[in-house]
DRENFIGU-921273 format. One line per 8 residues: number of its first residue (from 1); for each residue x, y, z of N, C-alpha, C. Coordinates in steps of 0.001 Angstrom, whole numbers, plus 500000, padded with zeros to 6 digits. Atoms other than C-alpha are relative to their C-alpha. Example, Ala and Ser with C-alpha at 12.3 -4.5 7.8 and 13.67 -1.06 7.14 Angstrom:
# residues 2
1 = 500890/498810/500000/512300/495500/507800/500900/501200/500000  499180/498810/499940/513670/498940/507140/499230/501090/500730
# end
This chain:
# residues 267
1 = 499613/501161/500805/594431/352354/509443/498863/499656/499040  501101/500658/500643/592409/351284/506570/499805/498920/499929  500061/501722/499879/590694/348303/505934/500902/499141/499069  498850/500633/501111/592796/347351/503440/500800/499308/500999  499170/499955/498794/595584/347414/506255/499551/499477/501126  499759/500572/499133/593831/345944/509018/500160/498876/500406  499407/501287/499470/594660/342812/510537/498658/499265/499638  501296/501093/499989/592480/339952/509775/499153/499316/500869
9 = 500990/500664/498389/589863/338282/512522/499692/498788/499637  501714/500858/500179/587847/335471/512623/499147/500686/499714  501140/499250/500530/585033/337466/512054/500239/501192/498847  499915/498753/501332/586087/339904/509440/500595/498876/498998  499176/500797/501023/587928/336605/507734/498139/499365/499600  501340/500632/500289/584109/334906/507781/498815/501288/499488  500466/499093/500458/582569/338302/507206/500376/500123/498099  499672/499858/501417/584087/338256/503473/498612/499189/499596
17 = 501233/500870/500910/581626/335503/502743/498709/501144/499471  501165/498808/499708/578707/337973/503420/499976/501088/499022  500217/498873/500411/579898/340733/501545/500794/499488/498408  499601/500533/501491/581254/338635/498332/501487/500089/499520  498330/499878/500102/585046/339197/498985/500792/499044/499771  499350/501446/499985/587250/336150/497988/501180/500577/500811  498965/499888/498635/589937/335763/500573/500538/498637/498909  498484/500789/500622/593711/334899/499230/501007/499221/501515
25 = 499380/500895/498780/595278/332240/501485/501177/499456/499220  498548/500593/500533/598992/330596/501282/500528/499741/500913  499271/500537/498806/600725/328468/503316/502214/500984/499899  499086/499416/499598/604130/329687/504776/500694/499188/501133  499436/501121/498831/606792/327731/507246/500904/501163/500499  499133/499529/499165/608931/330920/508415/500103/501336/499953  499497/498647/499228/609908/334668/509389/499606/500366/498221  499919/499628/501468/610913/335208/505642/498734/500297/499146
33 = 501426/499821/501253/607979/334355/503229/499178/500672/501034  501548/499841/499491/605189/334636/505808/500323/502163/500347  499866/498570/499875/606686/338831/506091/500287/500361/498325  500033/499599/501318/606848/339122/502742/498569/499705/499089  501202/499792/500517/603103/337731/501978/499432/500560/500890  501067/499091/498747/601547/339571/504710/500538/501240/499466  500177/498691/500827/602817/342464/503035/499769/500255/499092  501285/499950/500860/601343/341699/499835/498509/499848/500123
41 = 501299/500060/499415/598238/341720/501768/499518/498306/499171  500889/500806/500220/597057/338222/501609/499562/499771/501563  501001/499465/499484/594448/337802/503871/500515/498594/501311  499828/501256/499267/595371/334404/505502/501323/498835/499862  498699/501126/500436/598604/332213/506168/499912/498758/500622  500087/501356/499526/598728/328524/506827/500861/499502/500252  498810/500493/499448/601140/327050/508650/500049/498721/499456  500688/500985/500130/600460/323815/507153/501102/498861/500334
49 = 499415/501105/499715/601720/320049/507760/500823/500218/499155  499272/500122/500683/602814/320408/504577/501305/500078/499907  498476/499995/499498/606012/321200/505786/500708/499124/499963  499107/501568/499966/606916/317253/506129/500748/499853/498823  499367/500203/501446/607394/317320/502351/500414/501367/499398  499571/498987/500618/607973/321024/501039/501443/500511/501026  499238/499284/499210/610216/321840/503928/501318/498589/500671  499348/500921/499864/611604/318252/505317/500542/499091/499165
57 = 499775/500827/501062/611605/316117/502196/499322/498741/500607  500595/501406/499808/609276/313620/503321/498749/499413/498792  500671/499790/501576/607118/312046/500759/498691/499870/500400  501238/499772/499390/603475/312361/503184/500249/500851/501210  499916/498936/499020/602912/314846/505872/499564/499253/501590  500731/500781/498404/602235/312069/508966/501180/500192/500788  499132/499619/498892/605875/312287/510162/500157/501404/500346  499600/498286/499505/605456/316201/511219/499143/499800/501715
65 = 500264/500187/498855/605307/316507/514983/499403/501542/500510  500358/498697/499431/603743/318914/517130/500629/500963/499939  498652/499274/499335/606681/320338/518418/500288/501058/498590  499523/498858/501197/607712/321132/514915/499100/501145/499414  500988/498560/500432/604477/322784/513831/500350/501472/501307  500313/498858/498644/604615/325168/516799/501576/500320/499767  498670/498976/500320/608093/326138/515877/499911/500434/498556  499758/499084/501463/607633/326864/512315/498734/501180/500445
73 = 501230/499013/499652/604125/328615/513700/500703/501095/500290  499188/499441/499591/606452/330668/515686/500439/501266/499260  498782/499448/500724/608783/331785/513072/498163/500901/499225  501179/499772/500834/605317/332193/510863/499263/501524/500632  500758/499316/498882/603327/334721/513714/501188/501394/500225  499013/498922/499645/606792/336596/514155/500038/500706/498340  499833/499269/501305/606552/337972/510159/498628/500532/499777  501032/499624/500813/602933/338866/510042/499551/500866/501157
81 = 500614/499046/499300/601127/342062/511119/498320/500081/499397  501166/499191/500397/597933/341965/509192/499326/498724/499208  500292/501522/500399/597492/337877/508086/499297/499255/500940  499841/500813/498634/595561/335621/510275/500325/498562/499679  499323/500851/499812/597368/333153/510940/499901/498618/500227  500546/501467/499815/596047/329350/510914/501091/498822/500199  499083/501228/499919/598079/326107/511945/499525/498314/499607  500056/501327/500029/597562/322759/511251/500294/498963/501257
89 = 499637/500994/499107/597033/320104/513692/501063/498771/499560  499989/501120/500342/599107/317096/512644/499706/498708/500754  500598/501736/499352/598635/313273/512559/500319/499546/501287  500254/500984/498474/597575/311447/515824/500295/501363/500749  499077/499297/498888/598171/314674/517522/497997/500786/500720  501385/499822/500054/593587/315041/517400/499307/498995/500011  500695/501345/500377/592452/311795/516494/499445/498965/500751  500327/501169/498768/592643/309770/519742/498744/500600/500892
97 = 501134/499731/499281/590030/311937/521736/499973/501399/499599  499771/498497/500118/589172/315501/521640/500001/500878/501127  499083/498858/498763/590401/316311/525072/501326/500065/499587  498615/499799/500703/593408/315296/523288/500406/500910/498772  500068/499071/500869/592770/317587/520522/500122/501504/500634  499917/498876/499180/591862/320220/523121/501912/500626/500173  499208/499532/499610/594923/320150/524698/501157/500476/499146  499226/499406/501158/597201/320407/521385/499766/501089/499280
105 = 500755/499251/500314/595015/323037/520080/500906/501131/500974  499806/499196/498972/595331/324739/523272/501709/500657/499875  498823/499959/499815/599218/324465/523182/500553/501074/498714  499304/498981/500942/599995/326003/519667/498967/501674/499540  500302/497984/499582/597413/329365/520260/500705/500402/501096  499589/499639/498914/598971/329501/523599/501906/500585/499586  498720/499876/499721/602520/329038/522779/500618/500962/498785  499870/499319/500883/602633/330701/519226/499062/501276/499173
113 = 500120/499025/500173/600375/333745/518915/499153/499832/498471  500669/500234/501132/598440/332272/515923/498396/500176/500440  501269/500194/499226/594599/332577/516006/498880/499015/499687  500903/501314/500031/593172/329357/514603/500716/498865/499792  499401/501669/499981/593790/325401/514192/499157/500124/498406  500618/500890/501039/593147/323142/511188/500208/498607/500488  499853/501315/500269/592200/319859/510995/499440/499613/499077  500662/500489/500570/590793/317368/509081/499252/498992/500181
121 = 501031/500419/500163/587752/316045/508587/498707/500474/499993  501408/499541/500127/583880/316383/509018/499339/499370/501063  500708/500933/498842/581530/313784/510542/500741/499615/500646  499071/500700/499220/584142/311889/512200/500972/500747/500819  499856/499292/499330/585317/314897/513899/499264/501309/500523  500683/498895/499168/582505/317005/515012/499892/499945/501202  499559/499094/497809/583011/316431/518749/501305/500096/500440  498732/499557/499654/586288/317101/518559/499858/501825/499255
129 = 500195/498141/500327/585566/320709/516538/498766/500503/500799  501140/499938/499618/582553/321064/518511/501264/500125/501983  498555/500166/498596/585475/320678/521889/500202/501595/499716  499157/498858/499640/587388/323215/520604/499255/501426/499684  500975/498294/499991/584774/325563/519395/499613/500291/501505  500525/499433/499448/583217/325674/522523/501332/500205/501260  498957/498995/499367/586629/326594/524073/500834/501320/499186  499827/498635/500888/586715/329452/522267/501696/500071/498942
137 = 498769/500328/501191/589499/327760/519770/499525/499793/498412  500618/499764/501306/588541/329030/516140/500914/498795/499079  499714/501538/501158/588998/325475/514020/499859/500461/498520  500515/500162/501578/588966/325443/510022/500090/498949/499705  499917/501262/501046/588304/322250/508587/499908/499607/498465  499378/500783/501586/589315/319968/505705/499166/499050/499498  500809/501022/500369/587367/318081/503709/500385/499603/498568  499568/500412/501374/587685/316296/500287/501380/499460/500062
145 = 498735/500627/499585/590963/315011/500123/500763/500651/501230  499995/499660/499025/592257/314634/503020/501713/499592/500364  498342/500711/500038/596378/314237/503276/500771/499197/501059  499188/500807/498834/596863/312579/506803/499490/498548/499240  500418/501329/500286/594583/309856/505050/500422/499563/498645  499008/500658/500909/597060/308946/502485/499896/498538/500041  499422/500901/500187/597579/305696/503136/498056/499171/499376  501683/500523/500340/593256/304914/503330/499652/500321/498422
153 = 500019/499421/501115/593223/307007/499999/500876/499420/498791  498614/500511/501087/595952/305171/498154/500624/500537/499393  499278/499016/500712/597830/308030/497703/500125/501599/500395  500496/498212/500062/598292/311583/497580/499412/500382/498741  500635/499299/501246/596396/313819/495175/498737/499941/498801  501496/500347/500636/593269/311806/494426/499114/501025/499995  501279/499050/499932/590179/313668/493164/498964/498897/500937  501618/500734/499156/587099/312648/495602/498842/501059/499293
161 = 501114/499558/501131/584030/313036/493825/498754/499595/500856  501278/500863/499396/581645/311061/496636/499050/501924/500777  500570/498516/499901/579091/314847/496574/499813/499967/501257  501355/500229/498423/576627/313498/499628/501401/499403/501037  498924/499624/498942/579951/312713/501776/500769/501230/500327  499622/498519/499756/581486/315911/500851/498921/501201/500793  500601/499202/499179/578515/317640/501819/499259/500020/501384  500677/500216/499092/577330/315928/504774/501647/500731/500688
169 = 499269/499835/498854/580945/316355/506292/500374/501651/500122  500206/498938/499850/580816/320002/505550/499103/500559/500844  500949/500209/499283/577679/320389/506773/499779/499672/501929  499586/500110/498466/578799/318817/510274/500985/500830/500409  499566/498841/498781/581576/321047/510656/499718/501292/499868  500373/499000/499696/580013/323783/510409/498697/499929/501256  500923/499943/498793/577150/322883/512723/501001/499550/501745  499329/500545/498807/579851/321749/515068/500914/501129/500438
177 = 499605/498285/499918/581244/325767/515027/501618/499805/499023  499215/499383/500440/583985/325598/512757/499839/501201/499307  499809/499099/501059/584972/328928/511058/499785/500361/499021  499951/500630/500938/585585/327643/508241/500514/498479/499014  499682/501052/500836/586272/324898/505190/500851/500272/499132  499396/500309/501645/589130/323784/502608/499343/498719/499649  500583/501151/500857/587788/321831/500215/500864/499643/499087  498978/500401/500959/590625/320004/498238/499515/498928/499508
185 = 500184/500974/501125/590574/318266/495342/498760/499112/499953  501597/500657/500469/587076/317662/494128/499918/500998/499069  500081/499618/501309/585412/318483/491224/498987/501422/500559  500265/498623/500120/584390/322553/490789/497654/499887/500298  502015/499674/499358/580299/321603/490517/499802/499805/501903  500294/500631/498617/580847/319682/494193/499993/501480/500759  499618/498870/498848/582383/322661/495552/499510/501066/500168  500987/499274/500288/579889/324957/494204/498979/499741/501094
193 = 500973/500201/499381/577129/323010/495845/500503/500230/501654  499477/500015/498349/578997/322739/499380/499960/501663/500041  499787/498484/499528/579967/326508/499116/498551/500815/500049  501212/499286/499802/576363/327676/498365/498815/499298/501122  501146/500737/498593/575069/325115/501631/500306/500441/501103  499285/499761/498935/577244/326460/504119/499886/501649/500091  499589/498700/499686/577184/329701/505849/501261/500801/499828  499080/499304/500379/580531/329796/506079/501385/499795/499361
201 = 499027/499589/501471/583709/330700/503735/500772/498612/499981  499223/501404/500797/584862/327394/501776/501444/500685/499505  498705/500065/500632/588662/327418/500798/500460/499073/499320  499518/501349/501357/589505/325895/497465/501591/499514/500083  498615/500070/500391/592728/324136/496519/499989/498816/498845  500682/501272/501082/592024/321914/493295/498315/500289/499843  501402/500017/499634/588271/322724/493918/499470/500845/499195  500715/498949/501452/587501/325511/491160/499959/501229/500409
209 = 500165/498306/500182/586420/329102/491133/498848/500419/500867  501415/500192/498893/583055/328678/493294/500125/500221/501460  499786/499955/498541/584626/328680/496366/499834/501501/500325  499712/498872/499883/584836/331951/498576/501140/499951/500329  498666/499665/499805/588818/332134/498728/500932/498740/499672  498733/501116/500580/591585/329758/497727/501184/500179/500542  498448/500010/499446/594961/328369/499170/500958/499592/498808  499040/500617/500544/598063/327620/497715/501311/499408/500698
217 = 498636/500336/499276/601315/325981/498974/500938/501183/499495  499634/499036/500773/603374/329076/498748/501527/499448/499437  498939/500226/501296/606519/327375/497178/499684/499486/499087  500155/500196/501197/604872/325921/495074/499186/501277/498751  500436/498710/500891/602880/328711/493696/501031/500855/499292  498945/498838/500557/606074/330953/493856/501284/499534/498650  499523/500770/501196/607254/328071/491131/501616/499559/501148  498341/500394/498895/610335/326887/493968/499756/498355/499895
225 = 499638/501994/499953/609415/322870/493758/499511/499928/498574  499904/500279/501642/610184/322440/490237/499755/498392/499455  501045/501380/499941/608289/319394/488916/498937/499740/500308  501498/500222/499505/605213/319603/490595/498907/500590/499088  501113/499264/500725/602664/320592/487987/498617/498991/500085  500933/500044/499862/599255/319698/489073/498709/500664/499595  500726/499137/500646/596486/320669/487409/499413/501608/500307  500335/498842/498912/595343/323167/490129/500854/501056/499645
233 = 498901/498839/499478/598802/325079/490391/500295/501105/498656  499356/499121/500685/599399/328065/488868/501412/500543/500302  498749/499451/499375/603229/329522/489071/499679/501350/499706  499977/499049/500375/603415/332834/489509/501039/501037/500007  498323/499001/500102/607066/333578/489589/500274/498444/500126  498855/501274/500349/609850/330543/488625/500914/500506/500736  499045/499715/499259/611914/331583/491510/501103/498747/500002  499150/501127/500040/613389/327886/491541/501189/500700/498764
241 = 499408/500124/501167/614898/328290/488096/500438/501446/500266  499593/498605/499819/615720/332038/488899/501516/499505/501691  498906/499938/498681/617927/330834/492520/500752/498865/499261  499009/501095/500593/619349/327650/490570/500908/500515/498774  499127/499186/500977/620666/330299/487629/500935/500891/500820  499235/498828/499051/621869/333028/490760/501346/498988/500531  499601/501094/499211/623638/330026/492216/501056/499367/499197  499177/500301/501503/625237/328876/488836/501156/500804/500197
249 = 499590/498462/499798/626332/332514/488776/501212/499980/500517  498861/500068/499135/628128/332758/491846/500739/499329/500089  499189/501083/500128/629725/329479/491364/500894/500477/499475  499210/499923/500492/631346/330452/488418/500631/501230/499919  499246/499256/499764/632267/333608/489441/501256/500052/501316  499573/500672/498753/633759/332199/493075/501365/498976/499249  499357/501312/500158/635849/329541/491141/500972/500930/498737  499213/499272/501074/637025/332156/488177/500733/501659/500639
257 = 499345/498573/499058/638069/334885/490876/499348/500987/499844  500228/498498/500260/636133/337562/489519/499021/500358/501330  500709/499864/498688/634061/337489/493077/500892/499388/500710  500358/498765/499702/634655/339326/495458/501179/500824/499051  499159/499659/500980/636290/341887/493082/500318/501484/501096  500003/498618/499168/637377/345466/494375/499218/500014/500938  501031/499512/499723/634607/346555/494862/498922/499470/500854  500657/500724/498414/633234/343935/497375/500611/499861/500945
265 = 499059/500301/498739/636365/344394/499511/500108/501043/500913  500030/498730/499092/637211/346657/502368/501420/499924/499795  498140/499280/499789/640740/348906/502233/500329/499895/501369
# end
């Protein structure tokens, strides 16, 4: 198998840093996409909260429950041979202690075949990543905007610009053994400085070109939530506007008879 082809690690995903490799990350909620980017070789899939709103229609990611992450994880873990696979903790499901973190942690490597957690934060959770590191549960943390803290933030999608918080809470989780860092939405010098303080591999999303690897929400990237243009996002296929024309399509072929024609029938 080449390396190209082999499966991703913890340590060969933190090894990129080292050897100057940017690592392509993209979130994913099921069987489908997450086997279709793991075979464009991207390097890392995220199960993410995000799901509350790209996948439920919620308009913040606090109502997503355990339960549900660990079933889209599921679906996520069953499409990939060569991605590693990260989940998201969601809200209150870390926050109250970090035996309580433990044990949720514990539950979606155990029950879904993924091989790390996310959460968020920094200082205010290094003995909870500092827990699960030293139960041999590979954490990535979040820093810079932070989306469970919506409501503290007054919003979704603020830039945070405060440097010496960004880099202290980097800074802690990495001394507290996380993996690694996303750094969302801050400005490109911040993320520079954090990425060249830290041992190990920063993940941009809004954050610039400095980082070592970058996420995206993969419907939105693949252009599927039509409206969302954020400065960050690049589309790199208008699939929305491509399934809302297929869809047209069939309508008016369904309603004008010419589908199913012969040639889609059985004698």
């Amino acid at each position: 198998m080449s390396p190209t082809h082999r499966p991703v690690s913890v340590p060969s995903f933190c090894a990129a840093k080292e050897s100057g490799q940017k690592l392509a990350m993209v979130t994913a909620y099921d069987t489908l996409w997450a086997s279709l980017m793991d075979a464009a070789g991207i390097d890392s899939i995220l199960v993410g909260d995000s799901l509350g709103m790209v996948v439920q229609g919620n308009s913040t990611t606090l109502p997503v429950t355990l339960d549900e992450m660990i079933y889209h994880a599921k679906m996520v873990v069953r499409g990939t041979k060569r991605a590693l696979v990260v989940v998201d903790l969601p809200f209150m499901t870390y926050q109250v202690s970090p035996q309580q973190a433990l044990e949720n942690a514990g539950r979606i490597i155990k029950e879904t075949g993924a091989s790390a957690v996310k959460l968020e934060g920094g200082i205010h959770q290094q003995e909870t990543i500092q827990k699960l590191a030293d139960a041999e549960i590979p954490v990535m943390a979040h820093v810079g905007m932070k989306p469970q803290s919506v409501h503290q933030l007054g919003g979704m999608g603020k830039i945070q610009r405060d440097e010496t918080r960004i880099l202290a809470d980097a800074k802690a989780a990495e001394e507290a053994g996380a993996f690694s860092i996303v750094l969302e939405l801050i400005p490109s010098s911040v993320a520079k400085t954090v990425t060249e303080s830290v041992k190990i591999p920063t993940i941009g999303i809004g954050a610039g070109p400095d980082c070592d690897g970058q996420v995206l929400v993969g419907p939105d990237m693949l252009g599927l939530t039509e409206g969302f243009h954020p400065k960050f996002l690049k589309h790199y296929a208008e699939l929305g506007k491509m399934a809302r024309e297929a869809t047209e399509k069939y309508v008016a072929e369904v309603k004008s008879g010419t589908y199913p024609s012969a040639e889609h029938s059985h004698e």
